[in-house]
N, C-alpha and C positions, 0 to 999 in steps of 0.2 A: 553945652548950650545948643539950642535947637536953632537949624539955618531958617531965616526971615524969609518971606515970600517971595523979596526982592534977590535973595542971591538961594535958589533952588540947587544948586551943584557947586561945592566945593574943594578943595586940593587934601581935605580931611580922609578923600576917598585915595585908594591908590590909582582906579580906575581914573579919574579924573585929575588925578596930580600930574601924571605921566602924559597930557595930550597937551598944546599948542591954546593961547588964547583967541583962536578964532576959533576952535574945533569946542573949546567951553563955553565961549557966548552960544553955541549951536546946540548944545546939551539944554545950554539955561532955558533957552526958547520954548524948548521941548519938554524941561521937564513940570509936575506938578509936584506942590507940597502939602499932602495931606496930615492930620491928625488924625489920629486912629488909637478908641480906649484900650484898655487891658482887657481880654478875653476874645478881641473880634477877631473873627476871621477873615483873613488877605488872601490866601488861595485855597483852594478845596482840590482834592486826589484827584483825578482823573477830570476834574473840567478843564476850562481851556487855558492857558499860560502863555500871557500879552506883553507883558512888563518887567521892568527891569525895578527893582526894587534898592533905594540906598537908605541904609539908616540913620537917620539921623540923629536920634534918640529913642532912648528907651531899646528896648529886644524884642528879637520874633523867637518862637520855637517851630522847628522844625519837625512836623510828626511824622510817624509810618504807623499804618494801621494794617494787620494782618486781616482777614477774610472770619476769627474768631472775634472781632471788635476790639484787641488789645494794642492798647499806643504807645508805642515808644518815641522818645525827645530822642533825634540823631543828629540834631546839631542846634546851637544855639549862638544867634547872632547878636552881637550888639553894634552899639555905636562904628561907623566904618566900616561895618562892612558891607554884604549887598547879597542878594538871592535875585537868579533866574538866569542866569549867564547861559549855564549848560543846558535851560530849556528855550533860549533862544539859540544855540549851535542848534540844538536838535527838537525840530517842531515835534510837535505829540501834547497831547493831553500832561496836564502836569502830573508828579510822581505822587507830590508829597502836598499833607495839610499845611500851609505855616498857618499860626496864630499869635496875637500882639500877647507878651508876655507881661506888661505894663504899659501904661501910656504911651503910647509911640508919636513918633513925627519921624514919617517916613517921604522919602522923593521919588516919584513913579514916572518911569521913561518907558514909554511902547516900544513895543522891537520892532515896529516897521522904520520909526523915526531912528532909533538908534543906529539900524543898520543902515537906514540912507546917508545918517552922517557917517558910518564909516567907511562905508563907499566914495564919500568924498574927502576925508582924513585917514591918511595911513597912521597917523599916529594914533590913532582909537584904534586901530586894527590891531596895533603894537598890542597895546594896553590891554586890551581883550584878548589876543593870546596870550601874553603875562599871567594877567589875570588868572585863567583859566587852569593854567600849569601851577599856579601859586594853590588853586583849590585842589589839585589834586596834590600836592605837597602835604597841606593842611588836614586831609583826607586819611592820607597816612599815618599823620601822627595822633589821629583822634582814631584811628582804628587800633593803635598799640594802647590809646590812653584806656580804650573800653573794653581791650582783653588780655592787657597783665594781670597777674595778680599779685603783681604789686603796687601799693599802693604809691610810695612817691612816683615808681615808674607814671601811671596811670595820672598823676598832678602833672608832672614837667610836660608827657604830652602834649595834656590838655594848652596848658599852657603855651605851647608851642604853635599849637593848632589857629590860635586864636588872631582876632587879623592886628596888624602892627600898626601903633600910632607912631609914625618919625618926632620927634621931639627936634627943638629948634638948637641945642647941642649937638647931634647926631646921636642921640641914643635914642634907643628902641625900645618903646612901652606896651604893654596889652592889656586890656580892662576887659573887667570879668562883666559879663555882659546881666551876671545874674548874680545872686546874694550867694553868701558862703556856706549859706543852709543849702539852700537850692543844689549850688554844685555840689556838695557832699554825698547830696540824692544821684544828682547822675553818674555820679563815679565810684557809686556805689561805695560809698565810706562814710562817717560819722563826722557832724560837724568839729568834733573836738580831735579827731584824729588829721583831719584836712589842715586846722590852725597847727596843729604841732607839727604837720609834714612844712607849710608856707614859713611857719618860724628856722626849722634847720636850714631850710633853703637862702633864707634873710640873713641867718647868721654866718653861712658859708659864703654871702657876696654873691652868690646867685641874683640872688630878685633884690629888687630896693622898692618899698611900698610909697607911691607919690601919691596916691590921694586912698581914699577908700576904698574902693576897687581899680585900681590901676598900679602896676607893677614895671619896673624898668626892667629889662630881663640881660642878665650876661650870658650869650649864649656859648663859649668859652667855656665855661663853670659847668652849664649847664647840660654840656655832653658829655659829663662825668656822670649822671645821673640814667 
């Protein structure tokens, strides 16, 4: 469900779950809630990178374009999670295109405001180096997911990669930010071989499917793979 105008930053994020209820009325102030169609473009390669980006529905894809015009998707964001962390550590023109991969409703925080509030909250300071070491974790394992060749290798990755929903049990879910056509495309495998990889997974207690795209994940299980 998309966040309402009234509550712009929620505990949905990890960045925001982890800071102090004065230091999130200070986020809500600041931040803006936009819609944004399927196709549009939110940042373009090398202009300028202002914003802290949280999703709140729907997905961004992440592109890299080489100097021959060919685009690669290097990462895909859904719900929860958030782009531009690392280009607010390190000012410069941004890297990479995102574009809204379906309808989105995303929440934009300027990096001037964000970093003044975290000059005045250490516990955003927290969170944003958490943060940051969480994306290079994630980094990791989507770097193994897009050069095994294997393929369950290459799912549990992905999988792993992807940002965590906490569940009000304490278990830990992750939603696939994209259709299972789609991921089959970037993982370079067939949609019928991705469902036969997710079902031994299901059957082995690995994953537990809670809604359509959204997975409880055993990570336990899951380091057997």
């Amino acid at each position: 469900m998309a966040m309402s105008q009234s509550d712009p930053v929620s505990d949905e994020f990890d960045l925001v779950a982890a800071v102090g209820p004065a230091c999130r009325r200070e986020l809500a102030e600041v931040a803006r809630v936009v819609e944004v169609e399927a196709g549009a473009v939110v940042q373009t390669a090398g202009g300028p990178s202002t914003r802290l980006l949280l999703v709140s529905s729907g997905s961004l894809h992440v592109i890299h374009s080489n100097s021959a015009g060919h685009r690669q998707i290097i990462r895909i964001l859904g719900r929860g999670d958030h782009y531009g962390l690392v280009e607010c550590a390190l000012p410069g023109p941004a890297r990479y295109r995102v574009e809204t991969a379906e309808d989105s409703v995303l929440t934009e925080i300027h990096f001037d405001a964000l970093q003044a509030i975290a000059d005045r909250h250490p516990d955003l300071q927290r969170a944003i180096t958490t943060a940051l070491a969480r994306k290079t974790a994630e980094s990791e394992h989507l770097l193994v997911s897009l050069t095994s060749e294997d393929v369950m290798t290459r799912i549990v990755s992905y999988l792993l990669s992807l940002p965590r929903i906490r569940n009000r049990d304490g278990r830990v879910s992750v939603r696939l930010p994209v259709t299972q056509n789609d991921l089959a495309s970037h993982l370079g495998t067939t949609p019928e071989t991705l469902s036969r990889r997710l079902r031994e997974l299901m059957d082995a207690g690995a994953i537990t499917r809670a809604e359509n795209r959204e997975f409880t994940l055993r990570y336990d299980l899951l380091a057997d793979y």
